[in-house]
N, C-alpha and C positions, 0 to 999 in steps of 0.2 A: 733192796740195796744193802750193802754190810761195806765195812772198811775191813782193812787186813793188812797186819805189819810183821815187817819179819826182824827178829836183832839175835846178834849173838849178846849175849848175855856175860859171858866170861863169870863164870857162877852165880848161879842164882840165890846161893843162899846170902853169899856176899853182899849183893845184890837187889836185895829184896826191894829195900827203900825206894830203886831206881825204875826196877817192876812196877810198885805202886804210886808212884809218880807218874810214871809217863801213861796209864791207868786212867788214873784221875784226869788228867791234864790232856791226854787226847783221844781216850777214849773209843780204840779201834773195837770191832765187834770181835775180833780177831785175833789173838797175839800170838804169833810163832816164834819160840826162842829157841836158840841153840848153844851148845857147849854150856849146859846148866850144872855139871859136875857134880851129881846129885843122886843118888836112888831116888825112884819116883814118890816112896813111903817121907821121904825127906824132905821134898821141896813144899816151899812154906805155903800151902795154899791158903789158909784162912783169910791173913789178910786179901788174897784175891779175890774170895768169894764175899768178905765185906764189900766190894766194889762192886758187886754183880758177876763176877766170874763163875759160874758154876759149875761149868763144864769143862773136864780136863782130861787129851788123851797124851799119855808121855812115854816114853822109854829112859831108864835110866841105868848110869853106871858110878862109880863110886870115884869120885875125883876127878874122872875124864871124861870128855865127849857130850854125850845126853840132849835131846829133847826133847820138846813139851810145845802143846797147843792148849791154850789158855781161851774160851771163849765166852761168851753172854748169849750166843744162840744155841739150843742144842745140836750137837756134834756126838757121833758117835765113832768107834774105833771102828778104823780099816786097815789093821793090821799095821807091818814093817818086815822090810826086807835085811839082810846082811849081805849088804853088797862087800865085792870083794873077801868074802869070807872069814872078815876080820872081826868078827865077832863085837864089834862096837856098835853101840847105841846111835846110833847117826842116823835112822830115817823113822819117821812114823807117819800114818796117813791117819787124817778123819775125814766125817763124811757130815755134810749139815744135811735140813729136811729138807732141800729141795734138790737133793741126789749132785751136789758140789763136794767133787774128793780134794780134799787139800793135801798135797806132800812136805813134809818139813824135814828138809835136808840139810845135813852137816857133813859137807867133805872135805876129807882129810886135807891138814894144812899142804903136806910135803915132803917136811923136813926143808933144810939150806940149799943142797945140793943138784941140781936140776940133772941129775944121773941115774937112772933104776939101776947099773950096776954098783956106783959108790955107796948108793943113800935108798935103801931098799922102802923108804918112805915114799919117795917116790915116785916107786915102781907100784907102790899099793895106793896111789892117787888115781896113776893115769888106770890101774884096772878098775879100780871103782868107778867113773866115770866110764870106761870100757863099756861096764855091767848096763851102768845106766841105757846108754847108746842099745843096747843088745832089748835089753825088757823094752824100749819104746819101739823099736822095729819088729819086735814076737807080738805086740798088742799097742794100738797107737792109741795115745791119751785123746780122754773124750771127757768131758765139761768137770776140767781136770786143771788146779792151780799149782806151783810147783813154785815153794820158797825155801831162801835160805840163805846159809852162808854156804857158798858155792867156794870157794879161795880160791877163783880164778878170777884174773879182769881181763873179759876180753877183748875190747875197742880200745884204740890206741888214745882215746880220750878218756877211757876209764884208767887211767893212769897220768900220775903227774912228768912223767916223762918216758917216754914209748923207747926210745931210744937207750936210756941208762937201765931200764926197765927187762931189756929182752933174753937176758940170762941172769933175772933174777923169777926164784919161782914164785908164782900166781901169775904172770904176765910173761912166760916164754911162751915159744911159737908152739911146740908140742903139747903142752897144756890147752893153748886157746883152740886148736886144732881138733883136741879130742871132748873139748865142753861144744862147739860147733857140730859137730856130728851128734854128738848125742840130743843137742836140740834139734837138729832136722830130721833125726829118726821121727822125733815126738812133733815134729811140726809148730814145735812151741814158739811161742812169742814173745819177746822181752818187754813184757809193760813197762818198765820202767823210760825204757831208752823209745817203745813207741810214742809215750806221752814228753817225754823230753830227747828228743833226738840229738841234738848236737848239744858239742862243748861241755868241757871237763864234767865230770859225776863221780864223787867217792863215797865210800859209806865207812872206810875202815883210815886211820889215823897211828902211825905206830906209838907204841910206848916210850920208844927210844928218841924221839924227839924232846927239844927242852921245848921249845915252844911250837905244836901242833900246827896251832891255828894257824899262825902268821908264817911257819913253812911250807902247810900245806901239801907235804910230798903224800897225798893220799891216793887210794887202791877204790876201783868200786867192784868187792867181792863177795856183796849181797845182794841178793834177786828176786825178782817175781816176774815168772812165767804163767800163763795161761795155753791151756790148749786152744786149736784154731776156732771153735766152733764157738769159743766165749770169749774170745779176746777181745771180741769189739765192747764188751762189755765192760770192761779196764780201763782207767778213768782218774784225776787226782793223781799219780803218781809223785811220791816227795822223798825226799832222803830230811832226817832232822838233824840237820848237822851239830844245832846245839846242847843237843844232850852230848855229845862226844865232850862238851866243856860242865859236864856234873861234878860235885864232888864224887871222886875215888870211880871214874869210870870206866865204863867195858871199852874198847879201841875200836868198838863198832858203833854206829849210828844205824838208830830202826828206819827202816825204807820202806815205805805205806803206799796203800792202791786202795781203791774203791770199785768194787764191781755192782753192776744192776742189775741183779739174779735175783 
């Protein structure tokens, strides 16, 4: 069995403290981070591997994007794709010893504007998720876990109001349309939402609020999928919503699974 969390990070170097906290303190086998803003030469692994972390597969870019799998079981690199041909850091795969590929995905915010003619960001969201859709239909995932900050909320419960919600992006209807195909190409399954099926679930909190907590207008735009063949295997699923209340923190909260592989 292993635990397995995923967070956007909002820079890791920034960051660090908050790495090695939630490390210490909960101690996944696993750690997928995204938007670490980092070259990979750069993010601070020592203190990780003081904790046990020794194993590290990442992609990096210099201010923008980036991620990293941080683990305590050995993982070895399984490559990364450039989806949508946008030449950023946004996806890497490992693989642990018992032949489990992990994805760690960073898709693109959007931009404001829910228009691929106004706001060419996007029109480079919905193709990266395109991409995705297209690669799990040419080859369908097989004991195969898929995390991340996805910046889409697709249930009308993964949003604090469906309705004020549906032309604003991460939660319009063409976004959730095209994160839905892409998961039934790959047949994947939402552990999160299998192990907690109803009623509200966020993972991300905006900046722009004065007080977060007690307004609650939160997005759940962080995932963990499993291919079908290991998803019963998926287990524990939690969102910590109280690190989103850290000092100086990411607007993400890590959202953790346990599989029995």
């Amino acid at each position: 069995m292993f635990t397995l969390a995923t967070w956007n990070i909002n820079s890791v170097r920034l960051r660090e403290a908050l790495v090695t906290r939630l490390l210490r303190e909960e101690g996944p086998d696993i750690l997928c981070l995204q938007e670490c803003k980092s070259p990979v030469e750069k993010i601070p692994l020592e203190g990780f591997r003081e904790l046990g972390y020794h194993h590290i597969v990442a992609r990096g870019q210099k201010g923008y994007n980036g991620v990293a799998i941080l683990s305590r079981l050995p993982i070895e690199d399984a490559g990364d794709r450039d989806y949508a041909g946008l030449g950023h850091a946004r996806h890497v795969a490992a693989r642990t010893e018992s032949g489990i590929t992990i994805h760690n995905m960073y898709i693109p915010a959007g931009g404001d504007i829910p228009d691929r003619e106004l706001n060419p960001k996007f029109g480079q969201k919905l193709d990266f998720v395109t991409e995705l859709r297209d690669v799990f239909h040419a080859e369908r995932p097989s004991r195969s876990i898929m995390v991340g900050d996805f910046n889409i909320a697709p249930r009308e419960d993964d949003v604090w109001s469906h309705k004020q919600l549906l032309k604003v992006v991460s939660h319009t209807p063409i976004e959730v349309e095209h994160l839905m195909q892409a998961q039934d190409a790959g047949k994947w399954v939402d552990i999160t939402r299998k192990d907690i099926p109803d009623g509200q679930l966020y993972s991300w909190w905006s900046y722009r609020a004065r007080d977060w907590d007690a307004a609650d207008k939160g997005r759940r735009l962080d995932h963990i999928w499993a291919s079908p063949d290991i998803a019963n295997s998926g287990h524990n699923s939690r969102v910590l919503r109280d690190v989103r209340g850290w000092e100086k923190p990411s607007d993400h909260a890590p959202v953790f699974a346990s599989f029995d592989l």
